[in-house]
CHARMM internal coordinates of N, CA and C (Angstrom, degrees):
IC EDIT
DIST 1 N 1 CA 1.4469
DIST 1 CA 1 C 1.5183
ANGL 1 N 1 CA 1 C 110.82
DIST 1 C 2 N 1.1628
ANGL 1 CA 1 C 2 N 125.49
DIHE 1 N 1 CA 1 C 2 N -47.13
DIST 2 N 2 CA 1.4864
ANGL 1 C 2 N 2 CA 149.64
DIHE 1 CA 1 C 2 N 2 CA -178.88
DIST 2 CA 2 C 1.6201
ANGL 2 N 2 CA 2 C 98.85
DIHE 1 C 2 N 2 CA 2 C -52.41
DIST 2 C 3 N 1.2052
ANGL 2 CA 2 C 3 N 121.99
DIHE 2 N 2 CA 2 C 3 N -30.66
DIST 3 N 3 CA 1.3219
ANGL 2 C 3 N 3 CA 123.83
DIHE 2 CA 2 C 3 N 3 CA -155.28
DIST 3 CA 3 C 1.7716
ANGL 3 N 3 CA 3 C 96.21
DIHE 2 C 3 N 3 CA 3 C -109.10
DIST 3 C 4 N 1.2691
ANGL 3 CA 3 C 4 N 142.06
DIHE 3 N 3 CA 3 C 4 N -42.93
DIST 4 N 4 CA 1.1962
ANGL 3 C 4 N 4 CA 139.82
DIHE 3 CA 3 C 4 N 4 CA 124.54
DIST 4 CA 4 C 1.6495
ANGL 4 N 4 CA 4 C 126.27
DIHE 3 C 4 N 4 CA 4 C 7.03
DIST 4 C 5 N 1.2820
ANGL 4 CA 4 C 5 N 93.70
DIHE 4 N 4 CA 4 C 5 N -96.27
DIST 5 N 5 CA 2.0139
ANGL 4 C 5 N 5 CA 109.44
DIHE 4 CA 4 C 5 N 5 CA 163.41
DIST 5 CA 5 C 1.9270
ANGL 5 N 5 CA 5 C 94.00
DIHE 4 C 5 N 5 CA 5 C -32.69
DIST 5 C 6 N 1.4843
ANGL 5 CA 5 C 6 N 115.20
DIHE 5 N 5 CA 5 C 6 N -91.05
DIST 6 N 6 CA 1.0342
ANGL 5 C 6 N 6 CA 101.36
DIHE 5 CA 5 C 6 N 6 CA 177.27
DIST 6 CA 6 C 1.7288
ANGL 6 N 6 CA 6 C 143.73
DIHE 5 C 6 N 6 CA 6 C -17.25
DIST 6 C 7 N 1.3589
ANGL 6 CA 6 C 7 N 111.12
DIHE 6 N 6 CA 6 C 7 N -47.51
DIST 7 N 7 CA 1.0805
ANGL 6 C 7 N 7 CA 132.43
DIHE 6 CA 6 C 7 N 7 CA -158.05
DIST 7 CA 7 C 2.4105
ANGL 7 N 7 CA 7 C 90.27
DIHE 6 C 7 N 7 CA 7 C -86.89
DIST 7 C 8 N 1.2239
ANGL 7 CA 7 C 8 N 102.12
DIHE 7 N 7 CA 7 C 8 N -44.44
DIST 8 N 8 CA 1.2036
ANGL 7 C 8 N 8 CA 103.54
DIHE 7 CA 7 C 8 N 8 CA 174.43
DIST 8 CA 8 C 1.5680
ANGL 8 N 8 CA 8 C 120.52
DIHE 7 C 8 N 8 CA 8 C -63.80
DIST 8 C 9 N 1.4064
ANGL 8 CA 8 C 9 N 119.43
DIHE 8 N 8 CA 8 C 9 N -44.60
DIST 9 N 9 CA 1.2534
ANGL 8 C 9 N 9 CA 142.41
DIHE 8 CA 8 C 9 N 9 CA 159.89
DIST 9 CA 9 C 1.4727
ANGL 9 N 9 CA 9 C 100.33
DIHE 8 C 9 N 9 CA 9 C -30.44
DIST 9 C 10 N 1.4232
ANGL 9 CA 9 C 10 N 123.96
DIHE 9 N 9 CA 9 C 10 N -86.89
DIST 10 N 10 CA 1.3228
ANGL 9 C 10 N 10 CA 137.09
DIHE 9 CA 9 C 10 N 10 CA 161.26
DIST 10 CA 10 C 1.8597
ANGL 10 N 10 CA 10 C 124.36
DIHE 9 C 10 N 10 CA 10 C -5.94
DIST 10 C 11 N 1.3861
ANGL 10 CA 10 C 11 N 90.11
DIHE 10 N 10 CA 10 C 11 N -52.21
DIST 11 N 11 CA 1.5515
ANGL 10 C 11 N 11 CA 119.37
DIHE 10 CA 10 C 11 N 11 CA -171.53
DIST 11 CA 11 C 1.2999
ANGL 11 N 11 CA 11 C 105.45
DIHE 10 C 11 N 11 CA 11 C -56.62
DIST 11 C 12 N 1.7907
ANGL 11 CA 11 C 12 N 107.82
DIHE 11 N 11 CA 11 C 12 N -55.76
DIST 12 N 12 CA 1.6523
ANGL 11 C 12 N 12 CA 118.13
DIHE 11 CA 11 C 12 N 12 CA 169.44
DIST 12 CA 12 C 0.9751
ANGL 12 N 12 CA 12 C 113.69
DIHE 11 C 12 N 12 CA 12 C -82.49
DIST 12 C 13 N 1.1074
ANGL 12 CA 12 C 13 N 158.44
DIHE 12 N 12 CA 12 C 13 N -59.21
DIST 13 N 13 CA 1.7107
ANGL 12 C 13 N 13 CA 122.69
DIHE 12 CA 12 C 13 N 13 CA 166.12
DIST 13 CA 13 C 1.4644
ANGL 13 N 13 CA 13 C 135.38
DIHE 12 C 13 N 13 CA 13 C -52.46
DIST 13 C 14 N 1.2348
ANGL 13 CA 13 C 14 N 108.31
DIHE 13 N 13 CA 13 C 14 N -11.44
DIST 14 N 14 CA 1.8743
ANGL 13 C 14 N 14 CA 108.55
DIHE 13 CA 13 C 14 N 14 CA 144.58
DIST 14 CA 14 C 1.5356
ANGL 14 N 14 CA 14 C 127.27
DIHE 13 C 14 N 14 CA 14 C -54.14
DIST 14 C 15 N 1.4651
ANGL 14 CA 14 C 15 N 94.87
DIHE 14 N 14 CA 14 C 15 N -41.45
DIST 15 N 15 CA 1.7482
ANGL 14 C 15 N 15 CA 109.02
DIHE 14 CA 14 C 15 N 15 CA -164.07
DIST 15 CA 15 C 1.6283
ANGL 15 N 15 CA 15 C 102.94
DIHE 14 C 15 N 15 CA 15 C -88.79
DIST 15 C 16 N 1.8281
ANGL 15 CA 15 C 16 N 116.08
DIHE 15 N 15 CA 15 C 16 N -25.74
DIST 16 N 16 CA 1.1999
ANGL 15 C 16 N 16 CA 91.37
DIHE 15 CA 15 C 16 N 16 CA 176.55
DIST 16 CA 16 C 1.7095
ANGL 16 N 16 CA 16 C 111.71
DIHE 15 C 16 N 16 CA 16 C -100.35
DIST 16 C 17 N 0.9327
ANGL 16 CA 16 C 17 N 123.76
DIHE 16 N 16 CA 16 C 17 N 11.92
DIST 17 N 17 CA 1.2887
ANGL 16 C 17 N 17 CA 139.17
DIHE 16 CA 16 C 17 N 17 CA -170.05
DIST 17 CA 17 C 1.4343
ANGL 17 N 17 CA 17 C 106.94
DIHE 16 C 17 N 17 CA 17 C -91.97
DIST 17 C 18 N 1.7704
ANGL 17 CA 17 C 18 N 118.80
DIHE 17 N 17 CA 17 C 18 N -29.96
DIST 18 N 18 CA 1.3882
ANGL 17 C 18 N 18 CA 114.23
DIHE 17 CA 17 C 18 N 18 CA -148.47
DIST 18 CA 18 C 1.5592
ANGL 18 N 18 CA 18 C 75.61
DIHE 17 C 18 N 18 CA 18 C -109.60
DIST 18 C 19 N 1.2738
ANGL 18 CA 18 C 19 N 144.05
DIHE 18 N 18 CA 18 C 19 N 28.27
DIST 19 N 19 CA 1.7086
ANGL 18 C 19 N 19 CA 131.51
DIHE 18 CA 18 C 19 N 19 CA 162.11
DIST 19 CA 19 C 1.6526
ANGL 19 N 19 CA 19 C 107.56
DIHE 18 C 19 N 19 CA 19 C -90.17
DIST 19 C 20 N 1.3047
ANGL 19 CA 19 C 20 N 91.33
DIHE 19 N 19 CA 19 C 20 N 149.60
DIST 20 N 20 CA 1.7991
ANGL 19 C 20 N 20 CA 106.30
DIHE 19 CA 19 C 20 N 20 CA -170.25
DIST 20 CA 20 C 1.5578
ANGL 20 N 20 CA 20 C 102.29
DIHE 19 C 20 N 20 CA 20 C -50.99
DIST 20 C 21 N 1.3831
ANGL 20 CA 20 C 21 N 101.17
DIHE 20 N 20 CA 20 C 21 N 145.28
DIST 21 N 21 CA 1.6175
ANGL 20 C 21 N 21 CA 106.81
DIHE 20 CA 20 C 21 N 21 CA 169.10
DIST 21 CA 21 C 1.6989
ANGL 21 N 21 CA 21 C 115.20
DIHE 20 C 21 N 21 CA 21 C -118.12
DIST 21 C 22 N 1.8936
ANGL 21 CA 21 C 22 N 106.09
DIHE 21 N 21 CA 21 C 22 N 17.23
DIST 22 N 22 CA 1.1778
ANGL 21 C 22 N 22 CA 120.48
DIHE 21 CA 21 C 22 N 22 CA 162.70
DIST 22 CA 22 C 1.4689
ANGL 22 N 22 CA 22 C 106.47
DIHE 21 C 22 N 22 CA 22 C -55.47
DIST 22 C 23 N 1.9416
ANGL 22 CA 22 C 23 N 80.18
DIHE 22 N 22 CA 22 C 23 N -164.94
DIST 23 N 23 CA 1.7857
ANGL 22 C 23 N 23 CA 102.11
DIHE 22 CA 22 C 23 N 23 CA 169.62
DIST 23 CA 23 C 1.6122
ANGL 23 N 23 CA 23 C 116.74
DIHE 22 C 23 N 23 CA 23 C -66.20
DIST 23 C 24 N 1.5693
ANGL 23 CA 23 C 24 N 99.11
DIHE 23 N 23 CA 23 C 24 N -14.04
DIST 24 N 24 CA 1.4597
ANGL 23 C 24 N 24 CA 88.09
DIHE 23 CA 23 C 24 N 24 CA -171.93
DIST 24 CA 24 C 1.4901
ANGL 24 N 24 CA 24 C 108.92
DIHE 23 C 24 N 24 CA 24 C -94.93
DIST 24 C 25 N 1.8292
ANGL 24 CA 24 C 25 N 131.00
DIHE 24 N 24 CA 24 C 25 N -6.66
DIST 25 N 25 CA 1.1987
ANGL 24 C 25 N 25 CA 127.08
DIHE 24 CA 24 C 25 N 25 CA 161.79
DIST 25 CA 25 C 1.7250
ANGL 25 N 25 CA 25 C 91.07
DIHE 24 C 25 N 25 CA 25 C -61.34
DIST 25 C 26 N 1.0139
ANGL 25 CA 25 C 26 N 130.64
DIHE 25 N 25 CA 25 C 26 N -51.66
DIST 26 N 26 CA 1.7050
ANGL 25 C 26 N 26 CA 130.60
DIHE 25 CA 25 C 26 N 26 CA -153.06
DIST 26 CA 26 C 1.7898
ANGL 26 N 26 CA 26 C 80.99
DIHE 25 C 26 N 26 CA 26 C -48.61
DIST 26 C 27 N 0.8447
ANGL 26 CA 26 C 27 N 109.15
DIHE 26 N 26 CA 26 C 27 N -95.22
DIST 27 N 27 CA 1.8789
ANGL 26 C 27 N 27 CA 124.98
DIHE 26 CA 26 C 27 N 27 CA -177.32
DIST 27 CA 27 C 1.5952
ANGL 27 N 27 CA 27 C 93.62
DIHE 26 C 27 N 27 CA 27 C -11.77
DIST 27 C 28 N 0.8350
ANGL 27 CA 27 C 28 N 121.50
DIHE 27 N 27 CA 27 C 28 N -62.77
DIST 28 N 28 CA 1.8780
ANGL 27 C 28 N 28 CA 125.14
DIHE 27 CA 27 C 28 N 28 CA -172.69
DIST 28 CA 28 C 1.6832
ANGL 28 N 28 CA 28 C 110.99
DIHE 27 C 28 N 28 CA 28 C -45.29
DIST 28 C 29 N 1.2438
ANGL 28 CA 28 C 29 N 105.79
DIHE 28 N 28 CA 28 C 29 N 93.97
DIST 29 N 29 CA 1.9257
ANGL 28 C 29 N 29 CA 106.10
DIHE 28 CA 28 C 29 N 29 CA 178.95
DIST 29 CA 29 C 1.1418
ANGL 29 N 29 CA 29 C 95.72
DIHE 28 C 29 N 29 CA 29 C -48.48
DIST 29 C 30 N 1.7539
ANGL 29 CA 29 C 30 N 119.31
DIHE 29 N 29 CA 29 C 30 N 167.55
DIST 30 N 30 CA 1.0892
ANGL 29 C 30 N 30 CA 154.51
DIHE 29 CA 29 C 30 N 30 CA -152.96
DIST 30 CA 30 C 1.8828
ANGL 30 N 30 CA 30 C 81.06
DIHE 29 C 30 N 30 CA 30 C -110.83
DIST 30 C 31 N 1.2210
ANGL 30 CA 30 C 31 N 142.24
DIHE 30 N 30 CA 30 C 31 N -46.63
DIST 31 N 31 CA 1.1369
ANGL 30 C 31 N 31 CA 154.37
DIHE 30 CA 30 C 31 N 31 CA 169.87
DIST 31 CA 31 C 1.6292
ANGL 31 N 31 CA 31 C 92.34
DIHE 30 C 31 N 31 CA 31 C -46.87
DIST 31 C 32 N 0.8850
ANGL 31 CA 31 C 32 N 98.40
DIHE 31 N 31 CA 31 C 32 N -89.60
DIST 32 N 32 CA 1.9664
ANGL 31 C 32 N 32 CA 107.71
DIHE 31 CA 31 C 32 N 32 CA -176.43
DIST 32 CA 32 C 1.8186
ANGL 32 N 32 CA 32 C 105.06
DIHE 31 C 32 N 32 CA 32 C -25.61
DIST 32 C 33 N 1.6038
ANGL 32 CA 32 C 33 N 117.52
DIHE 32 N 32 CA 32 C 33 N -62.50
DIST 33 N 33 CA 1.2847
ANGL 32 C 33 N 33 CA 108.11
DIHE 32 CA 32 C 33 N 33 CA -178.78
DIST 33 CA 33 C 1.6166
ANGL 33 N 33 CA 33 C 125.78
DIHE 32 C 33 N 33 CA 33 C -65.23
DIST 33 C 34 N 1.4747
ANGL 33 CA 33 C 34 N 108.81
DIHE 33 N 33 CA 33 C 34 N -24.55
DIST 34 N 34 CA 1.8941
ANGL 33 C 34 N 34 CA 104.83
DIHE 33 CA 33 C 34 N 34 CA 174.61
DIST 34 CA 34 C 1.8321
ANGL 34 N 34 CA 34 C 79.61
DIHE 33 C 34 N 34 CA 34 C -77.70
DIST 34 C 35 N 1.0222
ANGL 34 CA 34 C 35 N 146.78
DIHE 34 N 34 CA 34 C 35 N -74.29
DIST 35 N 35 CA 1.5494
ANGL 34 C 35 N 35 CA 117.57
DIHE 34 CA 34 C 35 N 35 CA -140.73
DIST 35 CA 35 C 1.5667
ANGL 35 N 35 CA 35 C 101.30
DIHE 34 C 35 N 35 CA 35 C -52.21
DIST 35 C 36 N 1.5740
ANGL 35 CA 35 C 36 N 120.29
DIHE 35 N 35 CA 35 C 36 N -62.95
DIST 36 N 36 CA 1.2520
ANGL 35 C 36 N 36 CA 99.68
DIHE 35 CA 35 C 36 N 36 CA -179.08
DIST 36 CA 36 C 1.4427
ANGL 36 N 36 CA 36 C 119.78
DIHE 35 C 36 N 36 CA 36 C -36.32
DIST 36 C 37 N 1.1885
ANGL 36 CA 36 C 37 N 127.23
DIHE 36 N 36 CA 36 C 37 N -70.86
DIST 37 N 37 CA 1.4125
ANGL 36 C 37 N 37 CA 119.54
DIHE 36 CA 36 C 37 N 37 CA 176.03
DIST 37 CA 37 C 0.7861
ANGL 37 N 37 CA 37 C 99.93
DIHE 36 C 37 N 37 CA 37 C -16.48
DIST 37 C 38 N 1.4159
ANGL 37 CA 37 C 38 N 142.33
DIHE 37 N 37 CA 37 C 38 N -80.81
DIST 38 N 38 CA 1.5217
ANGL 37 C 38 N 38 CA 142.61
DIHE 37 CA 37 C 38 N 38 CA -121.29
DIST 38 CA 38 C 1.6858
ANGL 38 N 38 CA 38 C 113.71
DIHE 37 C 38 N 38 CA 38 C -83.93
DIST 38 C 39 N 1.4493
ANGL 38 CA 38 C 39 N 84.87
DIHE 38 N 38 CA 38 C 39 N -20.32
DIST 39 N 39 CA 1.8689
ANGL 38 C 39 N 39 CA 103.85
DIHE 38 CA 38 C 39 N 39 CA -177.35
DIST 39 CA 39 C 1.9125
ANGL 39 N 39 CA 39 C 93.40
DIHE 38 C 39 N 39 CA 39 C -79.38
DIST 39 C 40 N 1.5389
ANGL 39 CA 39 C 40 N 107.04
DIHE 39 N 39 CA 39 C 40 N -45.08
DIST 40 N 40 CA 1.4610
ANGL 39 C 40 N 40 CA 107.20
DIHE 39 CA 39 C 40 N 40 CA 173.31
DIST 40 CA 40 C 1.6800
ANGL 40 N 40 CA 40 C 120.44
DIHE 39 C 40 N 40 CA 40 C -28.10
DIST 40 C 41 N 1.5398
ANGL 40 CA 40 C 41 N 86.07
DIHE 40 N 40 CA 40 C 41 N -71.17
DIST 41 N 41 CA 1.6819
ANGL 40 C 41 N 41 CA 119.88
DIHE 40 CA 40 C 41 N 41 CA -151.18
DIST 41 CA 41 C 2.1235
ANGL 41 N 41 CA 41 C 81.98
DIHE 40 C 41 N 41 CA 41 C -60.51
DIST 41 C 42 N 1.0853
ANGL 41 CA 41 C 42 N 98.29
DIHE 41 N 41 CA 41 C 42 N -62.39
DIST 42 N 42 CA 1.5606
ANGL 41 C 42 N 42 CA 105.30
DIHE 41 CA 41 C 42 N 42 CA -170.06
DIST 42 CA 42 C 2.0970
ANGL 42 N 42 CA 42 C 103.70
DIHE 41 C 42 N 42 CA 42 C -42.48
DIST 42 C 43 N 1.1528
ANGL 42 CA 42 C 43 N 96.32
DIHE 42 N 42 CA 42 C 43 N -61.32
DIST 43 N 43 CA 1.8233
ANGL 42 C 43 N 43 CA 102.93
DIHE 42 CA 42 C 43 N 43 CA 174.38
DIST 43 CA 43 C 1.6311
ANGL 43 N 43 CA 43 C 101.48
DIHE 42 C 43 N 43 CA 43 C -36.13
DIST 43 C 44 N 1.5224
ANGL 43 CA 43 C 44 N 107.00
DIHE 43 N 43 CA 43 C 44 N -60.11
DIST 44 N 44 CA 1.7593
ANGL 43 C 44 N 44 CA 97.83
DIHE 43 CA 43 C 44 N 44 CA -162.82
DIST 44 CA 44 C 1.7122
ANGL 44 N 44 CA 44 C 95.57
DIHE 43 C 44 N 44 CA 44 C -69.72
DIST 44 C 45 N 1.0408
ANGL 44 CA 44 C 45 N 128.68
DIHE 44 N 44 CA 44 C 45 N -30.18
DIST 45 N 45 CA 1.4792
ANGL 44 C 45 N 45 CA 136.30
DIHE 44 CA 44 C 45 N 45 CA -165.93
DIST 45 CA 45 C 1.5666
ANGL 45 N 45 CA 45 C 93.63
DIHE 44 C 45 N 45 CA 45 C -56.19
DIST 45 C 46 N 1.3018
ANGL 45 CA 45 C 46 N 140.38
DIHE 45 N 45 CA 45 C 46 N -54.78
DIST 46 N 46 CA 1.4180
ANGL 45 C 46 N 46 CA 156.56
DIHE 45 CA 45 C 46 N 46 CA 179.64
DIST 46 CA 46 C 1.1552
ANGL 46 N 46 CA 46 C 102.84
DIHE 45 C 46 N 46 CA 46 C -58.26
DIST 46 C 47 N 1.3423
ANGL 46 CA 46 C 47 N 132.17
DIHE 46 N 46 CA 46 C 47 N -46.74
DIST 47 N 47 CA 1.0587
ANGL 46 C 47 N 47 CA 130.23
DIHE 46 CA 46 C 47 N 47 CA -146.47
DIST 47 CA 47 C 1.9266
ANGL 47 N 47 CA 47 C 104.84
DIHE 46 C 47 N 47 CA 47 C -101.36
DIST 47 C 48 N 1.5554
ANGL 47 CA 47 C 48 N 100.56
DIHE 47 N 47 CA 47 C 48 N -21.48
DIST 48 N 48 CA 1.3760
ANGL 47 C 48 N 48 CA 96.64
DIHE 47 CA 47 C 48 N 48 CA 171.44
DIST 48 CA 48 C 1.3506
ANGL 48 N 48 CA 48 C 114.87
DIHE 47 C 48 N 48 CA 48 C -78.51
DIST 48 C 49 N 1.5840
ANGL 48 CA 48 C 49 N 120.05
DIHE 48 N 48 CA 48 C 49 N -48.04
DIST 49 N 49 CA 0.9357
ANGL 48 C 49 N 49 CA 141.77
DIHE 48 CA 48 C 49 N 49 CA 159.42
DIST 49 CA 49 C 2.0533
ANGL 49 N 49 CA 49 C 116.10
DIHE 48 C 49 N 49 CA 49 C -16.88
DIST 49 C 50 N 1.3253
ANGL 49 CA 49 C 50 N 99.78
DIHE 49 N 49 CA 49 C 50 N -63.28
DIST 50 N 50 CA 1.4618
ANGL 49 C 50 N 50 CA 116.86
DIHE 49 CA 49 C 50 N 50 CA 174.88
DIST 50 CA 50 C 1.6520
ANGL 50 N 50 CA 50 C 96.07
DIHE 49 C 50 N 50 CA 50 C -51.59
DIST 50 C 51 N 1.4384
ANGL 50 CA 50 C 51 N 104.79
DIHE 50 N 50 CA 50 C 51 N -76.44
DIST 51 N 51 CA 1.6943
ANGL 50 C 51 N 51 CA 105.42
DIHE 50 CA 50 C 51 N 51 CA -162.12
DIST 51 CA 51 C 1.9822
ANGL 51 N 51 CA 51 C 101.94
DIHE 50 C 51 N 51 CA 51 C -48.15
DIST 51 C 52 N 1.0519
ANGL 51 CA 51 C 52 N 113.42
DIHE 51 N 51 CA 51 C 52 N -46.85
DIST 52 N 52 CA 1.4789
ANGL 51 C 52 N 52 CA 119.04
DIHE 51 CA 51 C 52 N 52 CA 178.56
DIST 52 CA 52 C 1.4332
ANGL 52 N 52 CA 52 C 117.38
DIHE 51 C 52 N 52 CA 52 C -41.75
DIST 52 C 53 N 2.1140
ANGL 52 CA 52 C 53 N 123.44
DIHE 52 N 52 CA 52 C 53 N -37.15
DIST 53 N 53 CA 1.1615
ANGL 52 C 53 N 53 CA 107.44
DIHE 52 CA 52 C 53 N 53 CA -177.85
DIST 53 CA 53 C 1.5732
ANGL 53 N 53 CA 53 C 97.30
DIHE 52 C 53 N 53 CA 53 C -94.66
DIST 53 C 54 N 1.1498
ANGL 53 CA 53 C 54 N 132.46
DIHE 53 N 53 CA 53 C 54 N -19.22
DIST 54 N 54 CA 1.1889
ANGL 53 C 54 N 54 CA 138.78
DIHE 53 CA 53 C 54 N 54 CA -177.35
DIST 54 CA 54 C 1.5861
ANGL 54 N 54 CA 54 C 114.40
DIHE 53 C 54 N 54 CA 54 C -51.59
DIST 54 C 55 N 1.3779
ANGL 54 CA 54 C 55 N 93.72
DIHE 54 N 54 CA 54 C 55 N -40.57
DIST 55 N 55 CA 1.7738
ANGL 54 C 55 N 55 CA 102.16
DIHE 54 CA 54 C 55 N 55 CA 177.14
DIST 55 CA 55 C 1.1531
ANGL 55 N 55 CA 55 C 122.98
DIHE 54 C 55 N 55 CA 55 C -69.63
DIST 55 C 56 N 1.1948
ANGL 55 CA 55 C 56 N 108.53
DIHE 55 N 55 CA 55 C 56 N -55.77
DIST 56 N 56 CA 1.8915
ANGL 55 C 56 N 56 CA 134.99
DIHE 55 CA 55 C 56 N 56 CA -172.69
DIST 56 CA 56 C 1.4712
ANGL 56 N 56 CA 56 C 103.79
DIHE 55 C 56 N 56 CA 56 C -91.22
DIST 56 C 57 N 1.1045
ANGL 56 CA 56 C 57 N 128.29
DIHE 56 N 56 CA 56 C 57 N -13.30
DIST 57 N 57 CA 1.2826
ANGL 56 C 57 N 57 CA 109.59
DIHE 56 CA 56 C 57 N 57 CA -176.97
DIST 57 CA 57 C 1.6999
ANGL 57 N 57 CA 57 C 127.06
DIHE 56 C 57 N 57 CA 57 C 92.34
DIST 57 C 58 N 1.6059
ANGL 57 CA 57 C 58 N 98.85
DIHE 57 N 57 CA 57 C 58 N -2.91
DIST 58 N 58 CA 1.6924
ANGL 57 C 58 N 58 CA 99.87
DIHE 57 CA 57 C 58 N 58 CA -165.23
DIST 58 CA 58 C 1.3559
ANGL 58 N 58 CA 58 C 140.64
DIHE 57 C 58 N 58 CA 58 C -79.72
DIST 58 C 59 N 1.2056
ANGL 58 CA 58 C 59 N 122.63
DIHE 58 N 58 CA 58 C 59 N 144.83
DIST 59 N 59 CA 1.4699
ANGL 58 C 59 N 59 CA 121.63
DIHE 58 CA 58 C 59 N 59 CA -145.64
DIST 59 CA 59 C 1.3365
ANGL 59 N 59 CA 59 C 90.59
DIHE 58 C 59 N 59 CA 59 C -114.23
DIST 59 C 60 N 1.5931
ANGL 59 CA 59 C 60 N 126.79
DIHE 59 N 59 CA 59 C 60 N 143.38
DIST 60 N 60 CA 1.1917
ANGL 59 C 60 N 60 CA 113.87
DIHE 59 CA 59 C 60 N 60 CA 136.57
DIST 60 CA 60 C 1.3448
ANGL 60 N 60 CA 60 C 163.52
DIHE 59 C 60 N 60 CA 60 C -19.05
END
COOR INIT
IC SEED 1 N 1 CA 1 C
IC BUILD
């Protein structure tokens, strides 16, 4: 499981790392990059979440 989280962790700092650091990051609001983030952070948030009841069994 540990290795999962990790492996997702990984996933997003690939994805936010690999955006242009041209003119066209310049054009990209500072607004625009926290929502993406936030759409990020929320995706892996689901996604740990998922593997977590999947393992253990956990119910609401």
């Amino acid at each position: 499981m540990t290795i999962e989280i990790r492996e997702l962790i990984i996933q997003a700092k690939v994805i936010s790392s690999a955006q242009p650091t041209g003119p066209a990051q310049q054009s990209h609001s500072l607004i625009q990059e926290s929502l993406d983030e936030a759409v990020l952070v929320e995706k892996i948030k689901r996604e740990v979440l998922a593997a977590l009841r999947d393992e253990e069994g956990w119910r609401p």
